[in-house]
VOGUMI-789683 format. One record per atom (N, C-alpha, C): z negated, x, y negated; residue in three letters. Coordinates in steps of 0.05 Angstrom, whole numbers, padded with zeros to 5 digits, always signed. Example, Ala and Ser with C-alpha at 12.3 -4.5 7.8 and 13.67 -1.06 7.14 Angstrom:
BEGIN
-00156+00264+00114ala
-00156+00246+00090ala
-00156+00264+00066ala
-00142+00257+00045ser
-00143+00273+00021ser
-00157+00258-00001ser
//
This chain:
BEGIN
-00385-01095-03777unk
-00413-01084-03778unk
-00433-01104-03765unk
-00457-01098-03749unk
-00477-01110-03741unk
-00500-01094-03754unk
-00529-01097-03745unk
-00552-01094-03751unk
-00566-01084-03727unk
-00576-01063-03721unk
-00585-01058-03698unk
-00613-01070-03687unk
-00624-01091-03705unk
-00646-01101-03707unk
-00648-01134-03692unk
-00618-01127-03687unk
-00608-01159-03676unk
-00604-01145-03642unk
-00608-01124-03641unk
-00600-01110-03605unk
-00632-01115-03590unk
-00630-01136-03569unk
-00657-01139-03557unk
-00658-01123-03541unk
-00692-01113-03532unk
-00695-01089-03518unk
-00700-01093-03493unk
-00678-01075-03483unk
-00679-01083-03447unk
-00684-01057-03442unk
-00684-01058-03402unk
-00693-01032-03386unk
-00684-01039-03360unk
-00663-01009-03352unk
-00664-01014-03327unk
-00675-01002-03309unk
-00691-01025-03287unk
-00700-01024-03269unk
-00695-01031-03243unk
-00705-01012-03222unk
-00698-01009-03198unk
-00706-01035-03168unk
-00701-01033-03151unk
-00707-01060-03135unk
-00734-01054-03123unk
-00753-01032-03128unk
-00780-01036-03121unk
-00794-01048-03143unk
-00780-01048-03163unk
-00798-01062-03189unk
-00796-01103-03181unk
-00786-01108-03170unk
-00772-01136-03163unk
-00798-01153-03152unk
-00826-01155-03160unk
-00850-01159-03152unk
-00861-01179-03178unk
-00872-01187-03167unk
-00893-01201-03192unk
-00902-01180-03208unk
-00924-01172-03207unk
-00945-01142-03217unk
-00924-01130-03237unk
-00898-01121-03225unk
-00885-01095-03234unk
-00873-01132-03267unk
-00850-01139-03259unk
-00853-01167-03273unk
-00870-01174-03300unk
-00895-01177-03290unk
-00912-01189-03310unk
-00921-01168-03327unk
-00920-01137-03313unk
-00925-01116-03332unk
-00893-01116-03360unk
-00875-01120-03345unk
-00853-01114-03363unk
-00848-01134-03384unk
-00864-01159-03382unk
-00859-01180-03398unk
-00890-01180-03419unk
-00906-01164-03412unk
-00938-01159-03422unk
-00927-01143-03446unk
-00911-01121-03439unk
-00904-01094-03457unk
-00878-01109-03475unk
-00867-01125-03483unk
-00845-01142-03493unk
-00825-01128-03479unk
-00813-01135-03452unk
-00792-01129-03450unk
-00768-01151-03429unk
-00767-01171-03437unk
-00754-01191-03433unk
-00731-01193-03421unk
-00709-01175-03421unk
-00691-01168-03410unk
-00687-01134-03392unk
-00676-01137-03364unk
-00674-01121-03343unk
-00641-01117-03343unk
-00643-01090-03321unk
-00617-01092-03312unk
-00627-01084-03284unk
-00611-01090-03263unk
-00620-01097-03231unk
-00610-01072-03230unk
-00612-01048-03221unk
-00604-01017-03215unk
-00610-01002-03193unk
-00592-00998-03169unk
-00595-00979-03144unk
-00567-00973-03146unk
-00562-00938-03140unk
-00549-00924-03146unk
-00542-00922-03117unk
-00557-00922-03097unk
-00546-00928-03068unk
-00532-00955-03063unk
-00522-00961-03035unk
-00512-00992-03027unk
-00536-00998-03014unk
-00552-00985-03000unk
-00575-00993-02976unk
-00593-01020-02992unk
-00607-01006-03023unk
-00633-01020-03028unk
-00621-01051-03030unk
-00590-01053-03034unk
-00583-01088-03042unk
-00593-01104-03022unk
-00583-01082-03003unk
-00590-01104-02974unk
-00610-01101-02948unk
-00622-01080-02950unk
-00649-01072-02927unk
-00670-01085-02946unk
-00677-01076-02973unk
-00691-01084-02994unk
-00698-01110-03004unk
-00674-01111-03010unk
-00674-01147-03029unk
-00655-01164-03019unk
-00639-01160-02992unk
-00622-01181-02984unk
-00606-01191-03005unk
-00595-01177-03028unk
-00585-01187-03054unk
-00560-01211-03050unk
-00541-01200-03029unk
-00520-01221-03033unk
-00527-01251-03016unk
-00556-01253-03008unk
-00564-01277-02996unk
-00600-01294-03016unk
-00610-01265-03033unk
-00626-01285-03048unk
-00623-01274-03086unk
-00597-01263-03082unk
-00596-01261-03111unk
-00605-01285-03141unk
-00609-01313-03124unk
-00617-01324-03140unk
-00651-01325-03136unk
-00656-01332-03119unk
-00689-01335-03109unk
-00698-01308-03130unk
-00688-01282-03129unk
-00700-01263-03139unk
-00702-01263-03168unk
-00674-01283-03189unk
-00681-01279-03211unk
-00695-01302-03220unk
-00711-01329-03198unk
-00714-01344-03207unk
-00754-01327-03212unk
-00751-01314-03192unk
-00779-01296-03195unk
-00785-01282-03225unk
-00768-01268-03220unk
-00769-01261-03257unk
-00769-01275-03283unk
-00762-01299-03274unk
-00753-01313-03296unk
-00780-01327-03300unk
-00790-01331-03282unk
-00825-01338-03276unk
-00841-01334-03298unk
-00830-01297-03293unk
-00850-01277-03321unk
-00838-01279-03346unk
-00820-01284-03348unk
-00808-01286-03368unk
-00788-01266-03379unk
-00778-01252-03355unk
-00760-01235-03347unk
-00736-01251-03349unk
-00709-01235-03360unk
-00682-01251-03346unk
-00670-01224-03341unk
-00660-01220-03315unk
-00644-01195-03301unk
-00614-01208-03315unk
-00605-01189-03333unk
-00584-01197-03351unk
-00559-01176-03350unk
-00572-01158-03325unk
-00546-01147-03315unk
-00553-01130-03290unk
-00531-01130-03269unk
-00528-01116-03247unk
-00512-01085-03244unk
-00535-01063-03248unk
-00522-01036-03241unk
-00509-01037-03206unk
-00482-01044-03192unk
-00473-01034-03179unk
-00470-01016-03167unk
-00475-01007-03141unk
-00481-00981-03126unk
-00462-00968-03130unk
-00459-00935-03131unk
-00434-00920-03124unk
-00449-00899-03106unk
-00462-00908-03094unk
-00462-00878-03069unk
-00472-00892-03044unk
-00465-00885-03017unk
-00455-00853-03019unk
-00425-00856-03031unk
-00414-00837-03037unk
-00392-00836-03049unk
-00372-00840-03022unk
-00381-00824-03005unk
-00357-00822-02981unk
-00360-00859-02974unk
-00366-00867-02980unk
-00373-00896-02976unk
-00352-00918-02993unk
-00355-00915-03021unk
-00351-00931-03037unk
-00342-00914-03063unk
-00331-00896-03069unk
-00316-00881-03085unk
-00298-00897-03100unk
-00283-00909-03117unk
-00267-00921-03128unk
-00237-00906-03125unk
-00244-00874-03129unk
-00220-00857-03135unk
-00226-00840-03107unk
-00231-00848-03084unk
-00226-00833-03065unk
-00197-00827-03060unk
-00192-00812-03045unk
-00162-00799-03038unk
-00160-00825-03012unk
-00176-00824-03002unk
-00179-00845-02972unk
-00172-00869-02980unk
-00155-00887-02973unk
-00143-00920-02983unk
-00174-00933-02965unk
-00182-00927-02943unk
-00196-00942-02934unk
-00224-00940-02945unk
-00234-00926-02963unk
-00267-00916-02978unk
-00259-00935-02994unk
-00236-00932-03012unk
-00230-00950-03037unk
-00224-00978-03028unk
-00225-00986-03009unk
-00222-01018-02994unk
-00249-01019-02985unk
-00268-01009-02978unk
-00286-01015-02972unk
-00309-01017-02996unk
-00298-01000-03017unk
-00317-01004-03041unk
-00303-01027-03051unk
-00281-01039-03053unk
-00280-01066-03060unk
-00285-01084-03050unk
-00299-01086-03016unk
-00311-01102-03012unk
-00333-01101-03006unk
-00347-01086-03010unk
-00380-01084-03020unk
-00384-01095-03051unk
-00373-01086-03069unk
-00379-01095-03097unk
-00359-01125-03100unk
-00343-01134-03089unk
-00338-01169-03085unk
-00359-01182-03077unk
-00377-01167-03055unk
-00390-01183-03044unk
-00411-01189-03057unk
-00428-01163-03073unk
-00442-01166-03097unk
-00445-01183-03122unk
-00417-01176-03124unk
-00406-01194-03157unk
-00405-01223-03144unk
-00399-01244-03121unk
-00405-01265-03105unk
-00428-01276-03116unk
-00456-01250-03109unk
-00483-01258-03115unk
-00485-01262-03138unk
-00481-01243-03156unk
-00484-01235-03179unk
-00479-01267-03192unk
-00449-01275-03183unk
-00439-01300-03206unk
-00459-01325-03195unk
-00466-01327-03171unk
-00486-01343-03159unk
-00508-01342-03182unk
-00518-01327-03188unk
-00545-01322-03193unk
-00542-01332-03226unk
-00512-01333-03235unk
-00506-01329-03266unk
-00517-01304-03279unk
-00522-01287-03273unk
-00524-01255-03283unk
-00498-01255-03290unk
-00493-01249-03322unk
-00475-01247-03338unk
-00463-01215-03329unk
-00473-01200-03338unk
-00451-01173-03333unk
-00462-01159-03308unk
-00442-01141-03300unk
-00438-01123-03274unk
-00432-01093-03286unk
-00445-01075-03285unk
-00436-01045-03291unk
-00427-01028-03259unk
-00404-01021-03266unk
-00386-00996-03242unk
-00386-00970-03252unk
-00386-00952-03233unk
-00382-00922-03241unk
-00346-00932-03237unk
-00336-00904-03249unk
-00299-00911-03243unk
-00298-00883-03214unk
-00318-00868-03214unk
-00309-00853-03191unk
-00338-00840-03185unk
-00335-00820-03163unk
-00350-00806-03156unk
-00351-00774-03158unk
-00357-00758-03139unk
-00351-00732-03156unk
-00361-00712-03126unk
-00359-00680-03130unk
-00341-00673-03153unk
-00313-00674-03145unk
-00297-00668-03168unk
-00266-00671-03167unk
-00256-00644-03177unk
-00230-00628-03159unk
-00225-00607-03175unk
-00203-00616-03196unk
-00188-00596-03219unk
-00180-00608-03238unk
-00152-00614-03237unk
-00140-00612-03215unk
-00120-00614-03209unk
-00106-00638-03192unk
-00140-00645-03185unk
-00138-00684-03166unk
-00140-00703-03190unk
-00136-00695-03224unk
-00153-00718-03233unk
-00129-00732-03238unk
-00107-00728-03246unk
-00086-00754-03242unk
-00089-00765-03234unk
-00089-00754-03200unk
-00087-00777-03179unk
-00101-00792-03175unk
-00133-00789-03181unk
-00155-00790-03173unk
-00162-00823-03195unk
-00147-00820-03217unk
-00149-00832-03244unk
-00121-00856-03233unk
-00099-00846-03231unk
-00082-00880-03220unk
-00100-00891-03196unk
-00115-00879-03177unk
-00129-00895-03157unk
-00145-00908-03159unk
-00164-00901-03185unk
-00188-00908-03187unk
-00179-00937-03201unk
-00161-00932-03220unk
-00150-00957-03240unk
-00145-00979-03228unk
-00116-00971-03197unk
-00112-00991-03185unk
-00143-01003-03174unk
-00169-00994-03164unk
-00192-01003-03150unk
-00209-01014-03167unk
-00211-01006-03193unk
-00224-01022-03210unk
-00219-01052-03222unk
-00187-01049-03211unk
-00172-01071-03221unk
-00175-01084-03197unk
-00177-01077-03186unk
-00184-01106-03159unk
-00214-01106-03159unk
-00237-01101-03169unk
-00257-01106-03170unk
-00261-01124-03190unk
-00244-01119-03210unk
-00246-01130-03239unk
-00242-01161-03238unk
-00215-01163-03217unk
-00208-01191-03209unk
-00226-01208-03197unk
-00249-01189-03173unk
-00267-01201-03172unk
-00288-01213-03184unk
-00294-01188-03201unk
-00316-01196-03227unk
-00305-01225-03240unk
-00285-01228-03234unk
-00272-01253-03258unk
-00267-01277-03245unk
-00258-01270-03212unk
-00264-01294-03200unk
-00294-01310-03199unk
-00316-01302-03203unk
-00344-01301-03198unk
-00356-01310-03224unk
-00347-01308-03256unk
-00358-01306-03275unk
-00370-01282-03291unk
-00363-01263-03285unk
-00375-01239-03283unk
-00358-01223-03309unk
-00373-01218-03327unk
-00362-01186-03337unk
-00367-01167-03331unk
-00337-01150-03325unk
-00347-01116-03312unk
-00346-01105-03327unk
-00362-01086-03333unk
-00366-01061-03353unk
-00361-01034-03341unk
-00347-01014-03356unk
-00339-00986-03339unk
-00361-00964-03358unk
-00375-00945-03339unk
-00390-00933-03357unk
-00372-00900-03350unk
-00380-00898-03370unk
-00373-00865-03387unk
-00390-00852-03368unk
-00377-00827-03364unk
-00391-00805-03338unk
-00384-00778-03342unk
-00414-00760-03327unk
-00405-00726-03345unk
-00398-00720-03325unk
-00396-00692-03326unk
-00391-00666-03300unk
-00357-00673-03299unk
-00344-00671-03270unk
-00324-00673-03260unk
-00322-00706-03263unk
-00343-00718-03265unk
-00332-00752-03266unk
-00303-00762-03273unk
-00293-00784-03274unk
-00273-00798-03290unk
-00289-00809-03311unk
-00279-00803-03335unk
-00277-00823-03358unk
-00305-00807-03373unk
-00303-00781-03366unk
-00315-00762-03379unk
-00313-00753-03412unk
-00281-00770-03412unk
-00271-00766-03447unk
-00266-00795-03456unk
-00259-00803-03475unk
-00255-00830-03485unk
-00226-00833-03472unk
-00210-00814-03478unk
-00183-00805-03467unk
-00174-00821-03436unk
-00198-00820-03418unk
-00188-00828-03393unk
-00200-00854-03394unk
-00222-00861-03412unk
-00241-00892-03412unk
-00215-00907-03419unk
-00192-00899-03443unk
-00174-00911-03456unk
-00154-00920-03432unk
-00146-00900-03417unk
-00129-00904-03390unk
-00142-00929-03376unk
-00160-00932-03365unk
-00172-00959-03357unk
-00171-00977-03373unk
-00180-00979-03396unk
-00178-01004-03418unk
-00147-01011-03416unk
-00134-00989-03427unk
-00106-01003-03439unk
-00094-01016-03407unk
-00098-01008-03380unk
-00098-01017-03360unk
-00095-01047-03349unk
-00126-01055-03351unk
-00136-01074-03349unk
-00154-01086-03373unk
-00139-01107-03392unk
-00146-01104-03419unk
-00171-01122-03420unk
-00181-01142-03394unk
-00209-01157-03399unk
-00239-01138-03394unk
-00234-01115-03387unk
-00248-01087-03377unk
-00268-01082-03401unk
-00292-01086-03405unk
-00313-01067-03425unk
-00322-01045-03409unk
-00341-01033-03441unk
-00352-01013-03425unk
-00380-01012-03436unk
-00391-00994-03415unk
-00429-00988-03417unk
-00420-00961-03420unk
-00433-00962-03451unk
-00435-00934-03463unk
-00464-00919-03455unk
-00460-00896-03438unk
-00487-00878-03433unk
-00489-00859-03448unk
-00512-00857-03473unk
-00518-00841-03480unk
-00529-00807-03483unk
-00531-00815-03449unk
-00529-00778-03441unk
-00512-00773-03415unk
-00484-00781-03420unk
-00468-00771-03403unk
-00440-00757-03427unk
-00435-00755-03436unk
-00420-00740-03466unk
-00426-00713-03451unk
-00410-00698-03445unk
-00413-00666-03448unk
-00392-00653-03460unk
-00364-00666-03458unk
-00342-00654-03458unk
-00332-00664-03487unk
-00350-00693-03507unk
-00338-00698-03518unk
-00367-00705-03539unk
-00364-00717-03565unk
-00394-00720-03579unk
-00392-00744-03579unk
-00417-00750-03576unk
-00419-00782-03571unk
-00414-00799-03594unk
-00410-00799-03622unk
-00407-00808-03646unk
-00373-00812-03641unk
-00358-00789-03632unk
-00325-00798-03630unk
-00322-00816-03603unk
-00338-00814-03582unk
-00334-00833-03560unk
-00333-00861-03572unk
-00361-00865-03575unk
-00366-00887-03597unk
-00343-00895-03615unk
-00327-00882-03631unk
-00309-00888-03642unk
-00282-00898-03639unk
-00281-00886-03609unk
-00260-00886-03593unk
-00264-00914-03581unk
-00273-00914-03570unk
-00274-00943-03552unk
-00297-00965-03560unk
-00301-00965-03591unk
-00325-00987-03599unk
-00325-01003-03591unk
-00300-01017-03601unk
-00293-01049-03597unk
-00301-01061-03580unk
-00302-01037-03557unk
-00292-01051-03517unk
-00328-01049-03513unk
-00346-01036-03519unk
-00362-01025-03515unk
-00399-01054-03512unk
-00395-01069-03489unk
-00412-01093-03482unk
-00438-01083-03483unk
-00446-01065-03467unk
-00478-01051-03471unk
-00476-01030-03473unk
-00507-01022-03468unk
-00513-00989-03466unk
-00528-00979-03448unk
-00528-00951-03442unk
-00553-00940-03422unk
-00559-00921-03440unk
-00583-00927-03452unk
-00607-00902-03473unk
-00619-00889-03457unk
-00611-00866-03464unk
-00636-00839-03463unk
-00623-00812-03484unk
-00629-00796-03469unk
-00628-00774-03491unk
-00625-00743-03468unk
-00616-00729-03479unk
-00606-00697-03470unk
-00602-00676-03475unk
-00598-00662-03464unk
-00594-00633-03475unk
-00570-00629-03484unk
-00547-00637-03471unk
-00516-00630-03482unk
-00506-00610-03464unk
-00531-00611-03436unk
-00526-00598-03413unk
-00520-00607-03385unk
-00529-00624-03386unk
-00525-00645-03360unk
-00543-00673-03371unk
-00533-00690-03354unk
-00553-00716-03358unk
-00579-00712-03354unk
-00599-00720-03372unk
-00629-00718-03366unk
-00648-00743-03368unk
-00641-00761-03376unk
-00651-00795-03384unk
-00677-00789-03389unk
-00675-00776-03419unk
-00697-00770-03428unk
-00701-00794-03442unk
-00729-00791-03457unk
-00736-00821-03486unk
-00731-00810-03505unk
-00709-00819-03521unk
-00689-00815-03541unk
-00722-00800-03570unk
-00708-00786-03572unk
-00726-00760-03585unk
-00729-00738-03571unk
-00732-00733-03545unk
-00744-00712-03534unk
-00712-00702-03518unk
-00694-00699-03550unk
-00667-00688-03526unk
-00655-00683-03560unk
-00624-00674-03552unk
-00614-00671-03579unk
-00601-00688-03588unk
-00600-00711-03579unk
-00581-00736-03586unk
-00584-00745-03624unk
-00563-00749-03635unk
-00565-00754-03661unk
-00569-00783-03662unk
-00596-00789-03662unk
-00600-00825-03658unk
-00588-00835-03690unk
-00593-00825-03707unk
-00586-00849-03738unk
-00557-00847-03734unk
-00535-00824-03727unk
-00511-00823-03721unk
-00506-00844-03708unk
-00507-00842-03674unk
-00504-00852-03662unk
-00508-00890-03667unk
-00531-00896-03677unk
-00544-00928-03688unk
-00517-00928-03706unk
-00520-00919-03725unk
-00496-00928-03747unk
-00467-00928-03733unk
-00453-00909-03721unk
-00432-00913-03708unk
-00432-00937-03682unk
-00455-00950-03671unk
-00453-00980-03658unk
-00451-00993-03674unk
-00465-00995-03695unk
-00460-01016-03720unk
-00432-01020-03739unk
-00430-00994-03737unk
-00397-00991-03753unk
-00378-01006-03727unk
-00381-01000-03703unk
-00365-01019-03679unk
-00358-01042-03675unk
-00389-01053-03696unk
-00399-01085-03688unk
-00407-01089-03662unk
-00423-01068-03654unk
-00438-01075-03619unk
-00456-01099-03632unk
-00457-01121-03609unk
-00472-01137-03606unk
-00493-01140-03581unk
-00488-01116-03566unk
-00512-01124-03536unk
-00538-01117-03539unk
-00544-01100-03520unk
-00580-01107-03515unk
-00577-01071-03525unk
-00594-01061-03527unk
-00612-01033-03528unk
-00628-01025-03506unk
-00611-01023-03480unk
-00618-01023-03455unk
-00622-00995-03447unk
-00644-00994-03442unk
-00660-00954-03429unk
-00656-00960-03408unk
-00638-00932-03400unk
-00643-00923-03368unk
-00648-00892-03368unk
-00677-00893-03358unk
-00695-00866-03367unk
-00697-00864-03333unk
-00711-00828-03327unk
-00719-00824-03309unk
-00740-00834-03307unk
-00759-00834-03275unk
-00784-00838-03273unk
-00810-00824-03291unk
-00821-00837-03301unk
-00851-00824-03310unk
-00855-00831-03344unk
-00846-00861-03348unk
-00850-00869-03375unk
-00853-00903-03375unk
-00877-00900-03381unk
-00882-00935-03389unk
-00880-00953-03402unk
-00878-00977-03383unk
-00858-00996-03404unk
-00874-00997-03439unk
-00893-00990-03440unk
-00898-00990-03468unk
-00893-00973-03488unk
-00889-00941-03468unk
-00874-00923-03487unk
-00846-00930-03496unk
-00831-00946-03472unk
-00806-00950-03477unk
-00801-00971-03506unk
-00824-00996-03505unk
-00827-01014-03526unk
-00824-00994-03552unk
-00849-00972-03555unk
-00855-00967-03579unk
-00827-00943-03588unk
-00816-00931-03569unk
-00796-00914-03585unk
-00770-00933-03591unk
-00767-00961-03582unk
-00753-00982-03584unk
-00757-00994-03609unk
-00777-00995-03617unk
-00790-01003-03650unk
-00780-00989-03668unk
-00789-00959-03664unk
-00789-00936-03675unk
-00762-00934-03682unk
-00745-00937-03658unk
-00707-00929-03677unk
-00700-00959-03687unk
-00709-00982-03680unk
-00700-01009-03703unk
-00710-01009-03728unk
-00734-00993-03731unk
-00738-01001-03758unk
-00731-00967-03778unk
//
């Protein structure tokens, strides 16, 4: 058992936030811990030159009193960097895009790294295959993460994704057994998020908070969706999660709303 009052409140944010202004606002509103997040490969490197000032950039934050305490890893375009492509050469090239990352990453001492395990969509008849490919690609990423200092985390994904059930997150774990995971709280469609949680506690390093319909992902602010938050809190605690209480919300919510509904479910 843990205390959810011991989970510090983080947010992930994107590489236009990577400024002073944006910075000093997120450390004004108490929010002390980031996660570095582009869902493309472009913004690492047209943007922020990541695998050449990954440190310069967190020594900026650290300024404000920010620490970027984890790196969301790109997965698109997919035809690009897919983990579970059918193509041997997408899945070689997404391991060396995210080596080259995780390089920076251990440079910079940014403790964890979050991966998607695939891309999408998939019909239901590729997901065997799609699932030994991805395993073998995660597992050579993973090696990287470890040559570097790096923990990789695998996050849970809806629709056609991999690792849509605890069922296939388990297939990766039992896999590659130094492997955690970033539990997203509105990617569950196929399964309830209280038995996911159950399923894979142990393994389970951070989180991505928001909230949803139980229809597709919506990265809402946990209330304005149907997510069972006292459920959900008590089953991390029954786990013994020890990480951060990290929001990854859509655009159009400020860092102070994020503070105050952050209050709101600790106490």
């Amino acid at each position: 058992m843990t205390d959810r009052k011991t989970w510090p409140l983080a947010l992930s944010v994107g590489p236009s936030l990577m400024n002073d202004s944006s910075l000093e606002a997120l450390s004004l509103a108490g929010i002390h811990q980031i996660e570095l997040s582009s869902g493309q490969i472009d913004p690492f490197y047209s943007m922020l030159d990541f695998p050449h000032k990954a440190v310069p950039i967190c020594q900026m934050a650290e300024q404000h009193g920010v620490s970027i305490t984890s790196v969301h890893l790109p997965f698109a375009p997919f035809t690009q960097i897919d983990p579970a492509s059918l193509d041997q050469s997408v899945r070689d090239h997404a391991v060396k895009i995210q080596t080259e990352l995780l390089q920076a990453i251990g440079k910079a001492g940014i403790p964890l790294a979050i991966i998607h395990p695939s891309g999408e969509p998939y019909q239901e008849e590729e997901r065997p295959e799609r699932l030994k490919l991805a395993i073998d690609t995660i597992r050579r990423i993973y090696e990287a993460a470890c040559e570097n200092g790096v923990t990789l985390c695998l996050e849970n994904l809806p629709r056609t994704c991999l690792c849509r059930t605890s069922d296939e997150m388990q297939a990766f774990l039992d896999a590659i057994p130094g492997l955690q995971v970033v539990f997203d709280t509105n990617h569950s469609l196929q399964e309830d998020n209280v038995h996911y949680i159950h399923a894979v506690g142990s393994r389970i390093r951070s989180l991505h908070v928001s909230d949803y319909d139980f229809i597709d992902e919506r990265h809402l602010l946990p209330g304005e969706g149907k997510n069972d938050w006292p459920a959900i809190l008590a089953a991390l605690e029954e786990a013994g999660y020890q990480g951060r209480f990290l929001y990854e919300l859509k655009e159009g919510y400020s860092f102070e709303a994020v503070r105050d509904n952050y209050l709101g479910l600790m106490s």
